[in-house]
Backbone as CSV, one residue per row, in Angstrom:
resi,resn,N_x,N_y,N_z,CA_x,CA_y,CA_z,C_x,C_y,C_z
1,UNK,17.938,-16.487,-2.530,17.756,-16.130,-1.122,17.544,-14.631,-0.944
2,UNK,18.532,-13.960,-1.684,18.328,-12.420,-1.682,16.676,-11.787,-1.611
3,UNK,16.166,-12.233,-3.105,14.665,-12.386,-3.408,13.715,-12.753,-2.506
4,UNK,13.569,-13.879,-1.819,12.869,-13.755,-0.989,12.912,-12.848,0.366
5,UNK,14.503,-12.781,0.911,14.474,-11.883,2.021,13.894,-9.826,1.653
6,UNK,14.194,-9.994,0.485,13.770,-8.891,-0.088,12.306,-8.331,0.083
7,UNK,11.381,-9.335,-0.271,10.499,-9.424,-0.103,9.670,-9.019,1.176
8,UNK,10.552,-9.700,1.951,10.383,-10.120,3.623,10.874,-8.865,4.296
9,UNK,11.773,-8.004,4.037,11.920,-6.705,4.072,10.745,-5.595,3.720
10,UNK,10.919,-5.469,2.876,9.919,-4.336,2.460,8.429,-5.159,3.002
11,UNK,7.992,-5.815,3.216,6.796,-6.165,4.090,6.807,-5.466,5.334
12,UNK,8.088,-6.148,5.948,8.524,-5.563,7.449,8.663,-3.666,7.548
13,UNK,9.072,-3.574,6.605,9.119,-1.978,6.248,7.808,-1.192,6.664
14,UNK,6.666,-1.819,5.282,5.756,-1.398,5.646,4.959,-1.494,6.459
15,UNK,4.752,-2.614,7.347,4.191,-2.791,8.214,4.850,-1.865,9.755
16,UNK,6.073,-1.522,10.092,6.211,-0.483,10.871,5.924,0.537,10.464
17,UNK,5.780,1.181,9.342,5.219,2.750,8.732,3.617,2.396,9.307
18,UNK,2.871,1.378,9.303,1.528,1.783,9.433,1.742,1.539,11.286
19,UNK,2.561,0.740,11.789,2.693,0.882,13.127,3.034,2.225,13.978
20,UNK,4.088,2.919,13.369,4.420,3.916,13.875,3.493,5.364,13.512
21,UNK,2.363,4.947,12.255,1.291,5.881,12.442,0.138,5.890,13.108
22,UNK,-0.183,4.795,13.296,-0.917,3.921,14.398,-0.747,4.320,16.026
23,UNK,0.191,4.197,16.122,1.250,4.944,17.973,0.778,6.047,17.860
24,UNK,2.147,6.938,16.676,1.906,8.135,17.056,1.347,9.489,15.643
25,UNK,0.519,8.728,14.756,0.051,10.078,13.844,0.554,10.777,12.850
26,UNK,0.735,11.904,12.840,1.520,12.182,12.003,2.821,11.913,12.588
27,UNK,2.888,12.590,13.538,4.204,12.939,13.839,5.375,11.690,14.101
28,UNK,4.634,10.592,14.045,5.346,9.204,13.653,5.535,8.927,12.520
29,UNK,4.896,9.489,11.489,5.289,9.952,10.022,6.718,10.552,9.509
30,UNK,6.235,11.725,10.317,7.653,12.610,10.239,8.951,11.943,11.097
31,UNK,8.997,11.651,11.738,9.958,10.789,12.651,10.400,9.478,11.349
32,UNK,9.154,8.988,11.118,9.481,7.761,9.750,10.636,8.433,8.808
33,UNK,10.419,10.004,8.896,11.177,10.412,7.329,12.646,10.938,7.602
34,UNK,12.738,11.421,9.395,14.150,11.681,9.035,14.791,10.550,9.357
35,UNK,14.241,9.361,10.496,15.100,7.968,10.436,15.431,7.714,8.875
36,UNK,14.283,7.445,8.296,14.000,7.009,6.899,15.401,7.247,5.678
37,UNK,15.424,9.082,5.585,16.293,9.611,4.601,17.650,8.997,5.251
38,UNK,18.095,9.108,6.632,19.222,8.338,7.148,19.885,6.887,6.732
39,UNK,18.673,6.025,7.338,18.788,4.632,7.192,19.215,4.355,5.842
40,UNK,18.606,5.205,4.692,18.325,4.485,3.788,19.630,4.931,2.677
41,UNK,20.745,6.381,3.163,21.851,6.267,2.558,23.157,5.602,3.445
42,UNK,22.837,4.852,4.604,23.552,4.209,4.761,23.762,2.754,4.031
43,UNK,22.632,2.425,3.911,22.090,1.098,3.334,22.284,1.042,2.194
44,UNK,22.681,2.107,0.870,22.998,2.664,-0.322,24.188,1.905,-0.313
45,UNK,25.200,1.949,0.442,26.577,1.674,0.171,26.891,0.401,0.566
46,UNK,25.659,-0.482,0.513,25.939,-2.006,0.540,25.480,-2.441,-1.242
47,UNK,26.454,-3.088,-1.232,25.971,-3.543,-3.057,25.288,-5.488,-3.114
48,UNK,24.237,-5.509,-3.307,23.417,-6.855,-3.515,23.723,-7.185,-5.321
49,UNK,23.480,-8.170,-4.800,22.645,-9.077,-6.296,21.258,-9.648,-6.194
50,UNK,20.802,-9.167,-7.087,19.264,-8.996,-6.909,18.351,-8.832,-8.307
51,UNK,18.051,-10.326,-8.492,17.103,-11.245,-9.546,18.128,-10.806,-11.103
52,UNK,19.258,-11.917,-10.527,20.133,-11.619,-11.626,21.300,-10.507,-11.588
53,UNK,20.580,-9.249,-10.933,21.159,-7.866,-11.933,21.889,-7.147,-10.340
54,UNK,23.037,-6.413,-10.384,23.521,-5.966,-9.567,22.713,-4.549,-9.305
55,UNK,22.519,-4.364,-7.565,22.036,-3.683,-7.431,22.674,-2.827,-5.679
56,UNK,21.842,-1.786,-5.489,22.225,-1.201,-3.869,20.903,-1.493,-3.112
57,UNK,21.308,-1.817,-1.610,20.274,-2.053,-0.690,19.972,-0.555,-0.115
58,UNK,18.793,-0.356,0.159,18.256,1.010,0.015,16.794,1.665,-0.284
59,UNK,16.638,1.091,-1.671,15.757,1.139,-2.253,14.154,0.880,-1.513
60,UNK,14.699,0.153,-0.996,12.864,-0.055,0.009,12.665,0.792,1.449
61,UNK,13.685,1.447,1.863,13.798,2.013,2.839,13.438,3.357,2.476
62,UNK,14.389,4.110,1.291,13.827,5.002,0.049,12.618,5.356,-0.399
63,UNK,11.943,3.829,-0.463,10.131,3.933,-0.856,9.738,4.443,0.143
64,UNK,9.941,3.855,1.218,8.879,4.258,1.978,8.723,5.882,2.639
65,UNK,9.767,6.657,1.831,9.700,7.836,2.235,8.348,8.315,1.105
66,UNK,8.560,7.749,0.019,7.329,8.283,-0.962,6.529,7.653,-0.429
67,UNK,6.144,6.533,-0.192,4.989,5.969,0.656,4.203,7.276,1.492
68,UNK,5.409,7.933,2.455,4.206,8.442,3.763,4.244,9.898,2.860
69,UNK,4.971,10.590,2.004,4.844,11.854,1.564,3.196,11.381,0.548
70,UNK,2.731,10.428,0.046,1.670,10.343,-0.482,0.437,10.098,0.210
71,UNK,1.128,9.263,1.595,-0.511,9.283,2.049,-0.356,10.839,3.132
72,UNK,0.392,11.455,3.338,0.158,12.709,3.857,-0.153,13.859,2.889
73,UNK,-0.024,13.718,1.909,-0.822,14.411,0.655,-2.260,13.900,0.650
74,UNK,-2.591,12.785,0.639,-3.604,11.926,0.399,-4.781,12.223,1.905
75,UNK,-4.487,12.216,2.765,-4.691,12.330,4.450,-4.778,13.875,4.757
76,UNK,-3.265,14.514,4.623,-4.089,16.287,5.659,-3.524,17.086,4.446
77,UNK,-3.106,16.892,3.169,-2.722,17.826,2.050,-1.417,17.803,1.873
78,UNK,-1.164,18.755,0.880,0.361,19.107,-0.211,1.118,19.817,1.164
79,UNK,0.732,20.695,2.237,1.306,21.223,2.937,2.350,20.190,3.603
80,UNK,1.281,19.336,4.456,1.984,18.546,5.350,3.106,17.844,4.568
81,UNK,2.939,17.475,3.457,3.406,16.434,2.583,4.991,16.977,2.524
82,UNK,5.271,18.264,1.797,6.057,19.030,1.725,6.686,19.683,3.281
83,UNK,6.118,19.726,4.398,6.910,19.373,5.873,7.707,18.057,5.870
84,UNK,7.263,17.124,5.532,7.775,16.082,5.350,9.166,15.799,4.546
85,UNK,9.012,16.752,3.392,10.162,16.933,2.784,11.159,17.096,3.131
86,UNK,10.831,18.575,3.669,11.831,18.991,4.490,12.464,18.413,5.549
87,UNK,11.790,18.289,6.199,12.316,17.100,7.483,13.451,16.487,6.923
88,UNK,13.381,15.529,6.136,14.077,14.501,5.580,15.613,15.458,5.136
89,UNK,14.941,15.952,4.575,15.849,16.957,3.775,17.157,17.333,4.714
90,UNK,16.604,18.011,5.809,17.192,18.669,6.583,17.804,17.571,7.524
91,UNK,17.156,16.502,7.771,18.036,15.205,8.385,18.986,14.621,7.765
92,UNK,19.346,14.769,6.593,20.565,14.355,6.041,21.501,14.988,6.164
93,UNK,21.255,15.990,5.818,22.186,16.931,6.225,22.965,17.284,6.947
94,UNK,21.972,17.067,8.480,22.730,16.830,9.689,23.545,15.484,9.684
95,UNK,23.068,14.728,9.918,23.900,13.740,9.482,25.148,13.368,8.827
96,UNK,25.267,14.108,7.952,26.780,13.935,7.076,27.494,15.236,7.817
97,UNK,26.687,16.447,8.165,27.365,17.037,9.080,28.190,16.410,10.324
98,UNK,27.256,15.638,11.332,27.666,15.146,12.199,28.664,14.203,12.200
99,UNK,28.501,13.320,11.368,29.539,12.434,11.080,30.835,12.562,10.477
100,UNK,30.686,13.648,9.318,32.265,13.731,8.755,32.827,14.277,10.079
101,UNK,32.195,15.455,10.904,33.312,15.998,12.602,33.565,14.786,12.983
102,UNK,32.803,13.558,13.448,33.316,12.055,14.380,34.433,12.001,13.743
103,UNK,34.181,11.453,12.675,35.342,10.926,11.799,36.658,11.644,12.451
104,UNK,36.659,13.045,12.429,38.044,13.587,12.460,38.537,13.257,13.937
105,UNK,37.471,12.712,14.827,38.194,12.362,15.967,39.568,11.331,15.855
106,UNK,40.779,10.817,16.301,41.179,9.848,17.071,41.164,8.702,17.753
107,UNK,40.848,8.032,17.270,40.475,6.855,17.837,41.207,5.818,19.124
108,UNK,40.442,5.531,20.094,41.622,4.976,20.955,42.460,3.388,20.672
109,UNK,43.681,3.517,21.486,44.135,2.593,20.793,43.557,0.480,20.905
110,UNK,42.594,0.975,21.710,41.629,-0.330,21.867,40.136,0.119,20.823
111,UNK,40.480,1.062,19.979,39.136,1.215,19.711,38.933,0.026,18.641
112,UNK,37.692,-0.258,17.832,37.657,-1.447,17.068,36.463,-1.163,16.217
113,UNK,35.669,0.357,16.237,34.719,0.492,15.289,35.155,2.096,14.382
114,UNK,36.527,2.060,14.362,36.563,3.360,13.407,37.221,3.070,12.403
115,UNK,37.662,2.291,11.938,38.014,1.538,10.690,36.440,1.288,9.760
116,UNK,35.732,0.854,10.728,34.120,0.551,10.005,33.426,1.642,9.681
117,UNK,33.175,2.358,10.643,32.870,4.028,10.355,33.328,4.891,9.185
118,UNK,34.921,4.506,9.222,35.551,5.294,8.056,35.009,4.596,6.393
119,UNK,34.921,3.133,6.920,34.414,2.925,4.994,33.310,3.197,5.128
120,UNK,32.165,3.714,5.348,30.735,3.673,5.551,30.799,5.039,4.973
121,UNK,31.220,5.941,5.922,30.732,6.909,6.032,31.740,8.318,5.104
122,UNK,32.599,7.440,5.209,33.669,8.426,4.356,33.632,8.623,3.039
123,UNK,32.436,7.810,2.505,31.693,8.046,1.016,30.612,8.513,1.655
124,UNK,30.210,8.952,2.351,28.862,9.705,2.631,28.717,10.935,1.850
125,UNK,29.931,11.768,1.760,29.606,13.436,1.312,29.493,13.449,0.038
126,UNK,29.964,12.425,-1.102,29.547,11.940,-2.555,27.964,11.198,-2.541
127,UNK,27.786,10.253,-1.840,26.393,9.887,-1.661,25.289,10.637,-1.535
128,UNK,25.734,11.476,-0.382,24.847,12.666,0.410,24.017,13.743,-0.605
129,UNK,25.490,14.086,-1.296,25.599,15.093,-2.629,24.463,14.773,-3.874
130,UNK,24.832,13.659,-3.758,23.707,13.187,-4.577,22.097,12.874,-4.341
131,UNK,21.960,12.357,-3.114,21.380,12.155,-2.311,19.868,13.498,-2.598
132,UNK,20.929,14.392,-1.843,20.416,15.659,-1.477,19.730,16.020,-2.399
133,UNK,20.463,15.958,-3.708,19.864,16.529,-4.544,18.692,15.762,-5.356
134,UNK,19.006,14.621,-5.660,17.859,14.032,-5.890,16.780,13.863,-5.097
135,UNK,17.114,13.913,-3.904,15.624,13.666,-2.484,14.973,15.014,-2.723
136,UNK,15.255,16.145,-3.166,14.607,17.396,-2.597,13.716,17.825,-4.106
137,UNK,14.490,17.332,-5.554,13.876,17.859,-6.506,12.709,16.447,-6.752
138,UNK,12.800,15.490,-6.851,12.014,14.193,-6.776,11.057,14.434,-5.718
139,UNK,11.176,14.102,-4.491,10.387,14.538,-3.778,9.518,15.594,-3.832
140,UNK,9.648,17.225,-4.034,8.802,18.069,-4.543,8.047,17.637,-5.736
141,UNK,8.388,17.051,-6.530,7.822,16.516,-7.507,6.844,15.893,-7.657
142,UNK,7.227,14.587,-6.641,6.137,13.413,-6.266,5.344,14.392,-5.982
143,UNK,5.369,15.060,-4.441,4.216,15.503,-4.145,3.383,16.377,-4.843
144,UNK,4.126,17.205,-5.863,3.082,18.155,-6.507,2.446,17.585,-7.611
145,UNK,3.243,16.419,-8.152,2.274,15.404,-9.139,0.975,14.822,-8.712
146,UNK,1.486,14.164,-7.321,0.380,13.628,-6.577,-1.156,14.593,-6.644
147,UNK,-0.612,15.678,-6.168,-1.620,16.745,-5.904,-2.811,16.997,-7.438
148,UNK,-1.625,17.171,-8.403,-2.438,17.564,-9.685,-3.312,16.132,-10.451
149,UNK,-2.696,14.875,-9.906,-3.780,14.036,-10.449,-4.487,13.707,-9.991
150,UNK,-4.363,14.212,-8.178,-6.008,14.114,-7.435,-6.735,15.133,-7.734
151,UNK,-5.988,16.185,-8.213,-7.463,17.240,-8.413,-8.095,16.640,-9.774
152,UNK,-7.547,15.969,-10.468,-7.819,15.375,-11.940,-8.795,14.103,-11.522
153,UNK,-8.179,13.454,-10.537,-8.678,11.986,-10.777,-8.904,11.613,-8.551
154,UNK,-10.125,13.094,-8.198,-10.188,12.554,-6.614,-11.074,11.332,-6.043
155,UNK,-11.181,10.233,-6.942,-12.052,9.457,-6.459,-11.299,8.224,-5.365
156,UNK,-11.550,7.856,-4.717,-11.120,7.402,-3.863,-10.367,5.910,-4.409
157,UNK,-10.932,5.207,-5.229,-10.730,3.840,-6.148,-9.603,4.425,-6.770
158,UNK,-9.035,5.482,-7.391,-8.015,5.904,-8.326,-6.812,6.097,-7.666
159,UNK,-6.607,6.232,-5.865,-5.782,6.498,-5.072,-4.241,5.644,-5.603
160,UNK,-4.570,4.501,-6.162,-3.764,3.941,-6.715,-2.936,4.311,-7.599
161,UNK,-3.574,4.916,-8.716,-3.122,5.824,-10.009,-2.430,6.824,-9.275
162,UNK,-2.634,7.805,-8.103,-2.100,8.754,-7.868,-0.970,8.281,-7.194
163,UNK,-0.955,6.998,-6.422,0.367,6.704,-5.707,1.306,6.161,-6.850
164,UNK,0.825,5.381,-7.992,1.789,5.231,-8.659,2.234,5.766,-9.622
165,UNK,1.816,6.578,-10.421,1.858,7.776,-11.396,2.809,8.760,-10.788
166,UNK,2.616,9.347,-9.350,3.072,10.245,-9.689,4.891,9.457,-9.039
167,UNK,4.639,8.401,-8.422,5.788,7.863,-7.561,6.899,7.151,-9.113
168,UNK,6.067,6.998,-10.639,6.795,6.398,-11.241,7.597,7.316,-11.583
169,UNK,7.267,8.858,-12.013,8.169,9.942,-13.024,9.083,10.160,-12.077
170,UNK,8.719,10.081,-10.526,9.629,11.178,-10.022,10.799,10.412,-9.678
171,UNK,10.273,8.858,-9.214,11.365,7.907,-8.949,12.605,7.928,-10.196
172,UNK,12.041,7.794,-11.617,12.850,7.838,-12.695,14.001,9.120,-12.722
173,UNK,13.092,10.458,-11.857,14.415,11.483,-12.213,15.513,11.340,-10.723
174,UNK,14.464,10.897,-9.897,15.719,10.763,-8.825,16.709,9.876,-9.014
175,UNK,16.805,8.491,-10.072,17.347,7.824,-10.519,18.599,8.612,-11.209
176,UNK,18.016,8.977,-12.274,18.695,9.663,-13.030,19.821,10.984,-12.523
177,UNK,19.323,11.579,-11.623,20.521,12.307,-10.402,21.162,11.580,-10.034
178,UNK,20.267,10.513,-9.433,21.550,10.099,-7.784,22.488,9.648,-8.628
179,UNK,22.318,8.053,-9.594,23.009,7.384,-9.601,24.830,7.572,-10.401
180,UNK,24.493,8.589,-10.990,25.686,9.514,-11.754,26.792,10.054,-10.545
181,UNK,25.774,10.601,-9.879,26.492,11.926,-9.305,27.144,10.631,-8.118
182,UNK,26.732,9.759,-7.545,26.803,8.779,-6.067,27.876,7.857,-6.672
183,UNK,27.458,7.542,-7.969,28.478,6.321,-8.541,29.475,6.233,-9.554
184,UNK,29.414,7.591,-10.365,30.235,7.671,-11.268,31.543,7.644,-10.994
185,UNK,32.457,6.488,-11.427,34.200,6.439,-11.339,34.293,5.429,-10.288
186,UNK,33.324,4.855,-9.739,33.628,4.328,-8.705,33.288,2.650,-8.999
187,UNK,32.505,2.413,-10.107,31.736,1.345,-10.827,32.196,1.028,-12.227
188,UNK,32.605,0.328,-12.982,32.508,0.693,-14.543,31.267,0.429,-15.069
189,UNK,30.956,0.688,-16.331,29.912,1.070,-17.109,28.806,0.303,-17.090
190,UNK,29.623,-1.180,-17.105,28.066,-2.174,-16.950,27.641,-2.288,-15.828
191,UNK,28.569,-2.083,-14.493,27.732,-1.974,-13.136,26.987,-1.060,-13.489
192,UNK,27.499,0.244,-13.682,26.637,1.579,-13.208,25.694,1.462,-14.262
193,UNK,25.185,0.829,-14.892,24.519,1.008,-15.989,23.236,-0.361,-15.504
194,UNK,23.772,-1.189,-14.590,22.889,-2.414,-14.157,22.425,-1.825,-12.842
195,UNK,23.020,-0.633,-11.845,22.424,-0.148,-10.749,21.369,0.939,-11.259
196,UNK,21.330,1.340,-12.797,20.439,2.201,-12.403,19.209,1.620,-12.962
197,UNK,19.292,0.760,-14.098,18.162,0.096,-14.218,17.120,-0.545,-13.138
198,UNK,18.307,-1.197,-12.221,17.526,-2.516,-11.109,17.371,-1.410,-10.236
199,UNK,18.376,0.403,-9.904,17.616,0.549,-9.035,16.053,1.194,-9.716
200,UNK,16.155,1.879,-10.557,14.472,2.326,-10.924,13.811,1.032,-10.850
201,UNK,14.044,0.004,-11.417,13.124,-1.083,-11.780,12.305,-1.616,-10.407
202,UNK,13.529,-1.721,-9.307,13.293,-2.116,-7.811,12.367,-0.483,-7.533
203,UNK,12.380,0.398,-7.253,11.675,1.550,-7.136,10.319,1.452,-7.367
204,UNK,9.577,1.233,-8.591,8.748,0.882,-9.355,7.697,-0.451,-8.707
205,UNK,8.722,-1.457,-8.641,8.610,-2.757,-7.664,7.564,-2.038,-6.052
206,UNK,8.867,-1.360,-5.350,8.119,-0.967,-4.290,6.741,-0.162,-4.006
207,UNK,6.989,0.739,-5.635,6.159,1.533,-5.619,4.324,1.207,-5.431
208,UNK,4.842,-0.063,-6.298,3.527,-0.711,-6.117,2.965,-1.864,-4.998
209,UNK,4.026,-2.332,-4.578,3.901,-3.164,-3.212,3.477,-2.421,-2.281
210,UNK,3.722,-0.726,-1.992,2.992,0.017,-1.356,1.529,0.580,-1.192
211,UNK,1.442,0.127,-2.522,-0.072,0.672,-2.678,-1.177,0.563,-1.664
212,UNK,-1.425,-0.805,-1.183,-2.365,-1.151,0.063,-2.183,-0.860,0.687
213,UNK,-0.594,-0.131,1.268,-0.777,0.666,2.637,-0.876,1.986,2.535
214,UNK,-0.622,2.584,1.420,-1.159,4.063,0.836,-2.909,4.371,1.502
215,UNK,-3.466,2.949,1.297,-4.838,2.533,1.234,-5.096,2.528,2.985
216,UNK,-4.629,1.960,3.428,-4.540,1.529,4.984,-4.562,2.810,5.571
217,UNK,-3.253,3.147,5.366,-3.196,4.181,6.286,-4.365,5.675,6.093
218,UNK,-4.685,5.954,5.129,-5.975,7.028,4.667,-6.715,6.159,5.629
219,UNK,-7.274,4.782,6.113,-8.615,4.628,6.623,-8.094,4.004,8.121
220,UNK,-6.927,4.214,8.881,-6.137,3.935,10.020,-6.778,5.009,11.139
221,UNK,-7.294,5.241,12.036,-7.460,6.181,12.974,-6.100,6.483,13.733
222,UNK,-5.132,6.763,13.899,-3.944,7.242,14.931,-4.476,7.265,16.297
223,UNK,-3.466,6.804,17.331,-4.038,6.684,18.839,-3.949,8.629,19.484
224,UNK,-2.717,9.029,18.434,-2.860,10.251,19.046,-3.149,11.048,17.377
């Protein structure tokens, strides 16, 4: 069941990324990336099983941040692409800002959602940590990979090669950050050792389920 809803997800995923560029352009792009970097470490700290192998939900919410940093490389250049970064970047941030202050509030004595808040979010600044750091060096990455195998390979048919080439290395090192720094002590060895496989492997997965809308959106006109 997982598998198919999985599926049925990241469809739904992508199909609002080409909706919300469709509305509003770029700048429904950028809006995609700081919801995006948000959504998608909350969604981190749910643990699935998924085709066999234990894994975190995340991962497709995750893609689709490389999704729009490639077709905005691909579409108005490395500049925009790298705005994009940042954005994201800088939306997490706030975020774990904002939330560890809630947290320290008080809760009233009818309250009934700060017990939920507190497990969510009270691993946020280990997540985040990791997070951070893998979103900002991966991400620069993607995009400047992207860049050097379109100047190598700008034919329009190869767009593919560039979304997945450069989305495979960089996905592998953001792997290799997050999942240490987010999960270590908290998993033993064969979990943490089955999340980082299924998550690169799932990464990889998306990477390429994205491809046609990498494609889409380059030939999409925006209303604004």
């Amino acid at each position: 069941m997982n598998e198919l809803l999985w599926f049925l997800f990241a469809l739904i995923n992508f199909i609002l990324v080409l909706g919300v560029y469709k509305l509003f352009g770029k700048t429904g792009l950028f809006a995609w990336i700081a919801m995006g970097t948000v959504l998608a470490n909350i969604q981190v700290t749910k643990t699935i099983e998924l085709f066999g192998l234990t894994a975190t939900l995340g991962n497709i919410m995750y893609g689709t941040l490389f999704l729009i940093t490639d077709s905005l490389n691909e579409k108005y250049g490395i500049k925009e692409a790298k705005n994009a970064v940042y954005i994201g970047f800088f939306s997490l941030i706030a975020m774990v800002i904002i939330m560890q202050m809630a947290l320290l509030f008080t809760p009233h004595a009818d309250d009934f959602a700060s017990g939920s808040l507190n497990t969510i979010f009270s691993l946020m600044p280990r997540i985040a940590l990791g997070s951070l750091t893998a979103y900002i060096i991966s991400q620069l990455l993607d995009v400047h990979l992207f860049q050097t195998i379109k100047e190598k390979l700008p034919s329009d048919r190869l767009l593919y090669v560039r979304n997945i080439g450069s989305t495979m290395v960089s996905q592998l090192v953001d792997t290799l950050i997050f999942v240490p720094i987010a999960f270590l002590g908290t998993h033993d060895t064969g979990v943490l050792l089955s999340i980082f496989i299924t998550t690169y492997v799932i990464k990889l997965l998306v990477a390429i389920l994205d491809t046609p809308f990498v494609y889409l959106i380059k030939r999409i006109t925006p209303r604004q």
